[in-house]
PADOVEX-312621 format. One line per 4 residues: for each residue z, y, x of C-alpha. Coordinates in Angstrom, 1 decimal, always signed. Layout:
Z Y X; ...
//
This chain:
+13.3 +227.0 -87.4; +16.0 +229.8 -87.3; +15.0 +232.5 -85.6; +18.7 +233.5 -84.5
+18.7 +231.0 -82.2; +18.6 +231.9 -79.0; +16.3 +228.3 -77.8; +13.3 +227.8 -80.2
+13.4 +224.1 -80.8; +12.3 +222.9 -83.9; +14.3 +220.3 -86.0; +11.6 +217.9 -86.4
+11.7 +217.5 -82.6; +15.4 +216.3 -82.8; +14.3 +213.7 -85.7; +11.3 +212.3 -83.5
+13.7 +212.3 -80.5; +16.2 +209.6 -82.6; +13.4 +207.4 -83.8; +12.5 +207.0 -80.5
+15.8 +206.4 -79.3; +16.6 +203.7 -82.1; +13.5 +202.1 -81.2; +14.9 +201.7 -77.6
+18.4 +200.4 -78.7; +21.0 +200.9 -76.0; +24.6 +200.6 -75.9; +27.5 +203.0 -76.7
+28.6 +205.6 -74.4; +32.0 +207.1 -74.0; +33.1 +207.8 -77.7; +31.8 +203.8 -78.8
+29.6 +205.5 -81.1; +26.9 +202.8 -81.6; +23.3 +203.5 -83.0; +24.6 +202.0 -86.2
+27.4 +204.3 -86.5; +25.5 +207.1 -85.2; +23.0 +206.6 -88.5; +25.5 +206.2 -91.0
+25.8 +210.3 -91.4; +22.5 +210.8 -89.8; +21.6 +214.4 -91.5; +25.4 +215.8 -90.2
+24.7 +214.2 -86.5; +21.6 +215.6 -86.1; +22.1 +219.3 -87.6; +25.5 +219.2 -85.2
+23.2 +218.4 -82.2; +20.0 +220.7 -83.0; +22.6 +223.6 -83.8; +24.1 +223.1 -80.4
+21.2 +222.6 -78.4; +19.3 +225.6 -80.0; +22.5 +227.3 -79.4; +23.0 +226.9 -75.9
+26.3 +225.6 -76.5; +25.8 +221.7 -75.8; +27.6 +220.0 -73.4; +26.9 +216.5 -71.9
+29.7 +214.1 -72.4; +30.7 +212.0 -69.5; +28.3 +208.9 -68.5; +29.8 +205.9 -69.3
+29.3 +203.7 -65.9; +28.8 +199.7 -65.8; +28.3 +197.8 -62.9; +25.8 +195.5 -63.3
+25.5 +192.3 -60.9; +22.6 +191.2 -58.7; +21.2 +189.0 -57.3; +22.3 +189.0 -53.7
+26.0 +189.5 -54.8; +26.5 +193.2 -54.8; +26.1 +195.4 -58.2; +24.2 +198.1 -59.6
+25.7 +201.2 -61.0; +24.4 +202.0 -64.6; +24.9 +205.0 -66.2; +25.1 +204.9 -70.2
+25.2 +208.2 -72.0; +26.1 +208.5 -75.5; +23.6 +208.2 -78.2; +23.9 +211.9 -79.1
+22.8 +212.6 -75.6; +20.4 +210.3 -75.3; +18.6 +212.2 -78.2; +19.2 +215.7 -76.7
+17.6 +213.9 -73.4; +14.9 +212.5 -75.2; +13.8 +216.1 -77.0; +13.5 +217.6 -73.1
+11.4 +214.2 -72.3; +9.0 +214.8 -75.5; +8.3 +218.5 -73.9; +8.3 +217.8 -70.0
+6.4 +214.7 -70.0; +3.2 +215.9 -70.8; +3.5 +218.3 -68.6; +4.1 +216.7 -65.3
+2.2 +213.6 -66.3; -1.2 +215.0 -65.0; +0.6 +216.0 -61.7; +1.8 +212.7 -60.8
-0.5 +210.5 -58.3; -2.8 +207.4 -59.8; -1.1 +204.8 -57.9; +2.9 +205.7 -59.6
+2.9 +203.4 -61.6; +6.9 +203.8 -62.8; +8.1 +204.0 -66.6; +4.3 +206.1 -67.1
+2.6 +205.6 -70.5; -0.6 +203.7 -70.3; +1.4 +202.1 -67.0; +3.2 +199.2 -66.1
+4.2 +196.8 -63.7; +1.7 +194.5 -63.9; -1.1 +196.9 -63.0; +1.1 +197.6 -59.8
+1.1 +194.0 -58.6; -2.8 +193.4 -59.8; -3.4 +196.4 -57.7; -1.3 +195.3 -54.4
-2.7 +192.1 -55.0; -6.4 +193.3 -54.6; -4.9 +195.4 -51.8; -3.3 +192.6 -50.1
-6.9 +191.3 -49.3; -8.8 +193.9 -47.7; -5.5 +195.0 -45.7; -3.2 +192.9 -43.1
-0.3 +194.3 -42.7; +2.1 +196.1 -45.7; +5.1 +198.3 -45.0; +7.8 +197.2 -47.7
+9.4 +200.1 -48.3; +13.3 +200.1 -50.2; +15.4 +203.7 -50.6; +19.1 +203.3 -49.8
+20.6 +204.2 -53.6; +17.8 +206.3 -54.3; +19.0 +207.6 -57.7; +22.8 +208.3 -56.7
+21.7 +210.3 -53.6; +19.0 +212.4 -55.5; +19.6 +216.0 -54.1; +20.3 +218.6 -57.2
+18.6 +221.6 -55.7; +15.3 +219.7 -54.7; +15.4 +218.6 -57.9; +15.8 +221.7 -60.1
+13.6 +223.6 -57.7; +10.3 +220.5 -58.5; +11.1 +221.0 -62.0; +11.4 +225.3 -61.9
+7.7 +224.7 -60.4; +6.2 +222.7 -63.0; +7.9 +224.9 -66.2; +9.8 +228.2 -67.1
+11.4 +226.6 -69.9; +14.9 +228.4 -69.7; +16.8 +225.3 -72.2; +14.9 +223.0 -70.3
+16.2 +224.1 -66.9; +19.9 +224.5 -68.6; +20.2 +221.1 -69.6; +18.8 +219.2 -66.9
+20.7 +221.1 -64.5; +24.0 +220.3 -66.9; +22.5 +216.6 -67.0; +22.9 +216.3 -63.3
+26.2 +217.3 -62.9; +27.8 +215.6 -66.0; +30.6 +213.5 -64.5; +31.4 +209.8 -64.8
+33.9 +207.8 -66.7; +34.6 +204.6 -64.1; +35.4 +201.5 -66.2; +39.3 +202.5 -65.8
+38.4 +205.2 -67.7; +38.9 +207.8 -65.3; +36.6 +210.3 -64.7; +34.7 +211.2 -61.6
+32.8 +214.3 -60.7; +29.7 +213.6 -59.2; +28.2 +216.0 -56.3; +24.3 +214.3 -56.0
+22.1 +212.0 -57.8; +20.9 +211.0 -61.6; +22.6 +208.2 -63.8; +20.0 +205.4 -63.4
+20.3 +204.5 -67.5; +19.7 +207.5 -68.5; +16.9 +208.5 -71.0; +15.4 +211.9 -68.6
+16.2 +210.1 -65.6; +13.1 +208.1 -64.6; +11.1 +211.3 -65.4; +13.0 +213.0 -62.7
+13.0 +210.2 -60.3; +9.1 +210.3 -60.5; +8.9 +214.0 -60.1; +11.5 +214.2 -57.3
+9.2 +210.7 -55.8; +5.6 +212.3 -56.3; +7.3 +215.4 -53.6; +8.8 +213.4 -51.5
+6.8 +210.4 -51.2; +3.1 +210.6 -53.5; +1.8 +214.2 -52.5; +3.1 +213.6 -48.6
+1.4 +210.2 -48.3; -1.6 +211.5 -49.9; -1.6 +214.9 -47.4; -0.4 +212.9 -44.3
-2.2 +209.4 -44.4; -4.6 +210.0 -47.1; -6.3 +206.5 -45.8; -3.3 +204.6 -46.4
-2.9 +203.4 -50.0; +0.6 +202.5 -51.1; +1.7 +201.3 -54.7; +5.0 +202.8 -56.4
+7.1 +201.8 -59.2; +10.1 +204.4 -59.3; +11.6 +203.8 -56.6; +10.0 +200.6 -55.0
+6.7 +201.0 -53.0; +4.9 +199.2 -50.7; +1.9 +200.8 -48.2; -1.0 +198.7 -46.8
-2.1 +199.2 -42.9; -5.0 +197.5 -41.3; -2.5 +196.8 -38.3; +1.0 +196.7 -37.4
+1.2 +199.3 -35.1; +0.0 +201.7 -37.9; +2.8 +200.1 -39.9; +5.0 +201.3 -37.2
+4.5 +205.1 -37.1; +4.1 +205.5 -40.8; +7.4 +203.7 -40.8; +8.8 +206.1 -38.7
+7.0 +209.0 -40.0; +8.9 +208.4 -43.4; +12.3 +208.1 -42.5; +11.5 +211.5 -40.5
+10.2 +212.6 -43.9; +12.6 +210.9 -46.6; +15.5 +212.6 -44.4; +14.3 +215.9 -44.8
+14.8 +215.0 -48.5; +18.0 +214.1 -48.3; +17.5 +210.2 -48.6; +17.3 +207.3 -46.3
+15.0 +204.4 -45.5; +17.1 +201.2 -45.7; +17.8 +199.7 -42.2; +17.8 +195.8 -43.3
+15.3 +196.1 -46.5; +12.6 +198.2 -45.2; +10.3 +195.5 -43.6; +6.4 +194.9 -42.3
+5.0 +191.8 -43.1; +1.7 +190.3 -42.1; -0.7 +189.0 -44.9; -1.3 +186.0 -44.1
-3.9 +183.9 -45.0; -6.8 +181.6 -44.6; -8.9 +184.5 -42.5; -5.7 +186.3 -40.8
-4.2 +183.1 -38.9; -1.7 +185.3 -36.7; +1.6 +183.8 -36.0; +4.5 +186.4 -37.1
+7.8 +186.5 -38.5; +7.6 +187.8 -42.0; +4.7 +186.7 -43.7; +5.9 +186.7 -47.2
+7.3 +190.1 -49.6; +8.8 +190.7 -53.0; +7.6 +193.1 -55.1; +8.4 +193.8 -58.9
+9.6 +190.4 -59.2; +6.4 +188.9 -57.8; +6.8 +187.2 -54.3; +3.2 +187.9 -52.5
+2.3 +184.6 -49.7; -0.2 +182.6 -48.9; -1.0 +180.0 -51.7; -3.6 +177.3 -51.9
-6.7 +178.2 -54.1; -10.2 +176.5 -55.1; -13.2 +178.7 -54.2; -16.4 +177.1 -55.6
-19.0 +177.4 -52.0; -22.2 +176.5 -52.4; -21.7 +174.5 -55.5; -19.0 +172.6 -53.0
-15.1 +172.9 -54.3; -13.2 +174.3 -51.4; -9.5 +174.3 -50.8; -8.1 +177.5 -48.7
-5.1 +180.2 -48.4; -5.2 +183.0 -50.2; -2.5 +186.0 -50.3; -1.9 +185.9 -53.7
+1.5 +187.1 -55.6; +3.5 +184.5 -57.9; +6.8 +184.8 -59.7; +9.1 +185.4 -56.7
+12.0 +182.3 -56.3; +14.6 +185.2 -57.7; +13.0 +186.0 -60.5; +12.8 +182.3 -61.4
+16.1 +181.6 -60.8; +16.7 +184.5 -63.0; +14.5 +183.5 -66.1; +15.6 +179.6 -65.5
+19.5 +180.9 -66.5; +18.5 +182.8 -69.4; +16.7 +180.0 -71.0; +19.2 +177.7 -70.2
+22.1 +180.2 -72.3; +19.8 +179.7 -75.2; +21.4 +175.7 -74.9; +17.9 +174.7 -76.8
+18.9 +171.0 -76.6; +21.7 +171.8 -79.1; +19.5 +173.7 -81.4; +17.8 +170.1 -82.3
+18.5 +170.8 -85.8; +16.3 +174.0 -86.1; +12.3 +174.3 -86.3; +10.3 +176.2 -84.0
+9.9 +179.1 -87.1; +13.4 +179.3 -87.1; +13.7 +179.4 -83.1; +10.8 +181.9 -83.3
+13.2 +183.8 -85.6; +16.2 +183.3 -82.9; +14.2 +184.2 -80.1; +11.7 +186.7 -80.5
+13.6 +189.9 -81.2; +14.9 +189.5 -77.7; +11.4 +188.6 -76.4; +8.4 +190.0 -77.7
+6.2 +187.8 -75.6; +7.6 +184.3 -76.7; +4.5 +183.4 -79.2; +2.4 +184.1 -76.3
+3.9 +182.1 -73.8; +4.2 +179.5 -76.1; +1.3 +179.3 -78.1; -1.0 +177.4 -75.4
+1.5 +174.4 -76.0; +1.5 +174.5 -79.8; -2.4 +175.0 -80.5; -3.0 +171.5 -80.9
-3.2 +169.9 -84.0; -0.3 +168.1 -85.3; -0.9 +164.5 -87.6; +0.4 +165.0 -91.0
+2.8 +162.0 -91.2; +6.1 +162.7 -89.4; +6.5 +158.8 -88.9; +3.2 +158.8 -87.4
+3.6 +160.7 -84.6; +5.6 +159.0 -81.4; +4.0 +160.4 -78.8; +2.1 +164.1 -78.2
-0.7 +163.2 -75.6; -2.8 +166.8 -74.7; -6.1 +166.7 -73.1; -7.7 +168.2 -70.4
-10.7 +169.0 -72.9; -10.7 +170.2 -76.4; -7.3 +170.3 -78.0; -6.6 +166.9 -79.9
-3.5 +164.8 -80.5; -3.1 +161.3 -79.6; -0.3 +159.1 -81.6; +1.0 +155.5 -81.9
+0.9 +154.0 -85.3; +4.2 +152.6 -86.0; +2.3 +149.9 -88.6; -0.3 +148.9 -85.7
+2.0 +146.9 -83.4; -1.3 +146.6 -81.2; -0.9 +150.0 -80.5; -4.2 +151.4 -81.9
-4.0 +155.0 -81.2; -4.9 +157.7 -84.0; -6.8 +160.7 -82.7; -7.6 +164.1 -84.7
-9.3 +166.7 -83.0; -8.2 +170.1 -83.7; -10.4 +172.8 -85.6; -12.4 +175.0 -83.2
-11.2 +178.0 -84.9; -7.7 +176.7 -84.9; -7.4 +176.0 -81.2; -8.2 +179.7 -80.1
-6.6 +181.3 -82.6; -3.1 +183.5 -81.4; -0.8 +183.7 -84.4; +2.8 +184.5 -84.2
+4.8 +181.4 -84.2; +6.6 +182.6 -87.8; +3.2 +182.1 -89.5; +2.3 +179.0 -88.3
+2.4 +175.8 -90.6; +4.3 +173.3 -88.1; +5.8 +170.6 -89.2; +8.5 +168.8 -86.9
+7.0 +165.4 -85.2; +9.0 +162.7 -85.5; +9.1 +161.6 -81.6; +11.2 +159.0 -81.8
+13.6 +160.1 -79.4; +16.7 +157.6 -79.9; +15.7 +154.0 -79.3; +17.0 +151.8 -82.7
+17.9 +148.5 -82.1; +15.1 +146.7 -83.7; +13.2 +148.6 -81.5; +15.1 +147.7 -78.2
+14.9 +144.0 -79.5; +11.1 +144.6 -79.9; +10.6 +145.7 -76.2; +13.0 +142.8 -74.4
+10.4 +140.3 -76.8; +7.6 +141.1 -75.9; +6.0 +138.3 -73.1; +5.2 +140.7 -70.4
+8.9 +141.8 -70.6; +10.2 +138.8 -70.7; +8.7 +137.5 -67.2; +9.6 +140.5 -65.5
+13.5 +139.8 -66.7; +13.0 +136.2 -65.7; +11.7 +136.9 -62.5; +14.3 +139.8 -62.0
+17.0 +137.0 -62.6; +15.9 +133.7 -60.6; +14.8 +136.1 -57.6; +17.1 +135.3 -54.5
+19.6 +137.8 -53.2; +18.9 +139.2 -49.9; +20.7 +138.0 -46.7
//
């Protein structure tokens, strides 16, 4: 470390800060300098940025903005910085995080390590059953209308770091080059895309929401991830006055409930039979209802409701149309290794998805296999016999160890069945021959036309 410098950060903080932000990936900013080309002269870019930020001399290029669709029809503004500053953003990350991640309340679940949205819906789903009524809450642009001065004032409280103040401050008013190219200047608000930005969001959140809700209605729980939260009341006129109790609050922070989003919605199920308009709310992608279940009573199956979260009907829609761009019914040529291959860099979670379906044990002979037959038992295979015209079938249980097994799909030995999936002719000819077929045709043909 140089001890001219007038900021002590060490180098090795800068080199941690780009392996963290290769790992990420990320498009190019402004210059359409990708991670790639950022790499090829990786010693130069990185001395160039730790000499400037140690300096005091770096400035934030413009954020590159991209409207992103969704899913009602309107878009979402995203904010892409360069990769240079997404490394310089990622250095002040590595130093403030563990700093303010003690401060922030157990049920913030947003972009937290050890965190994620699935514990936020297991915990609104346990939630869900010991409370009736939920307030969905939803900020009107909550990242473009995040007020500066709050925001440098909850950070000035939680460190004294002077480069650490400087840049965040210079991170918040970097301006924005509009897909024209022209540049805006910006006046409020964080560029949601940005590497420091759900840190802030969180910080300027746990004030204005966690730490108010925890001092005001310390016996209502809520659930936050960034800025989505829902709260659970017992009833709905306690939904009521913390509804209006946090636009009162929110407002004094500069942001806004909004009107048509915000909702309170009755948890309805097979003990809360009340008859109300919304009944049903999405949440991280999950759509929380009522939903038939089997509850063992008594040694008796029963059938009831339960409120119980599911993947909501957008999210669906959403996942059904990124399947379908893979166009898997042209990709009849490859194997499943090689559509592992295809597939898994983009999602990490296909061998798990898919490994209940290809546990079973597959029959050794391509020809033999025309039909996959899974059972509600212990994994086996069922298959015709193309040499039996009887139709004996051929069954081969799976190995124990085999069945429970989770291996990456790569790995696995799997050899493509032959399913027969075009008909020949000799075997349409076999099928219109046989006797049963042949009085059903007969009968088809000498039955007499309606009058």
């Amino acid at each position: 470390m140089d001890q001219a410098k007038p900021f002590a950060i060490a180098k090795r903080e800068v080199w941690e800060a780009f392996k963290r932000v290769k790992a990420n990936q990320g498009a190019a900013g402004v210059d359409g300098q990708s991670i790639a080309d950022f790499e090829a002269n990786l010693a130069a870019n990185l001395y160039k940025l730790w000499n400037r930020l140690s300096s005091g001399s770096y400035f934030p290029p413009p954020v590159r903005r991209v409207d992103i669709p969704k899913a009602n029809g309107g878009t979402r503004p995203l904010g892409i910085p360069t990769v240079a500053d997404r490394v310089a953003q990622e250095v002040v990350k590595r130093l403030l995080e563990p700093i303010l991640e003690p401060v922030f309340h157990a049920d913030s679940y947003g972009y937290r390590p050890g965190k994620s949205a699935i514990d936020a819906v297991a915990k609104a789903r346990e939630r869900c059953w010991r409370f009736g009524w939920v307030l969905d809450l939803d900020i009107k642009g909550f990242f473009d209308n995040i007020d500066w001065e709050l925001m440098l004032k909850a950070v000035h409280h939680h460190t004294d770091c002077p480069w650490v103040l400087l840049y965040i401050e210079r991170w918040l008013k970097a301006p924005v080059q509009m897909e024209d190219g022209s540049i805006v200047a910006r006046t409020a608000g964080t560029p949601q895309g940005g590497v420091i930005s759900p840190l802030l969001a969180n910080l300027f959140l746990h004030y204005a929401f966690d730490l108010w809700m925890a001092q005001e209605y310390p016996h209502i729980p809520f659930e936050r991830y960034a800025d989505d939260a829902i709260c659970h009341c017992r009833s709905e006129a306690e939904a009521r006055v913390l509804q209006d109790a946090l636009a009162a609050r929110l407002a004094a922070c500069k942001l806004t409930l909004h009107p048509m989003k915000t909702r309170i919605v009755y948890c309805k199920d097979v003990l809360r039979k009340g008859d109300y308009p919304s009944i049903h709310f999405d949440f991280l992608g999950f759509q929380f209802r009522a939903r038939k279940v089997r509850w063992i009573v008594k040694g008796k199956e029963v059938f009831a409701h339960s409120f119980l979260p599911a993947v909501s009907p957008k999210a669906q829609t959403r996942i059904s149309r990124e399947i379908r761009r893979w166009a898997l019914h042209h990709r009849s040529d490859k194997s499943l290794d090689e559509l592992a291959r295809m597939y898994n860099p983009r999602h990490p979670r296909l061998d798990r998805l898919l490994q209940p379906l290809l546990s079973d044990a597959v029959a050794t002979d391509p020809q033999a296999d025309r039909r996959l037959c899974h059972s509600m038992g212990s994994p086996q295979v069922q298959a015709d016999d193309s040499s039996d015209q009887g139709g004996t079938r051929l069954v081969r249980p799976a190995a124990p160890e085999d069945a429970e097994a989770l291996r990456p799909l790569a790995t696995m030995s799997w050899q493509r069945p032959n399913i027969g999936s075009r008909v020949t002719r000799e075997g349409h000819a076999r099928f219109w021959e046989q006797p049963e077929v042949k009085v059903l045709r007969l009968t088809r043909q000498n039955s007499p036309s309606p009058a």
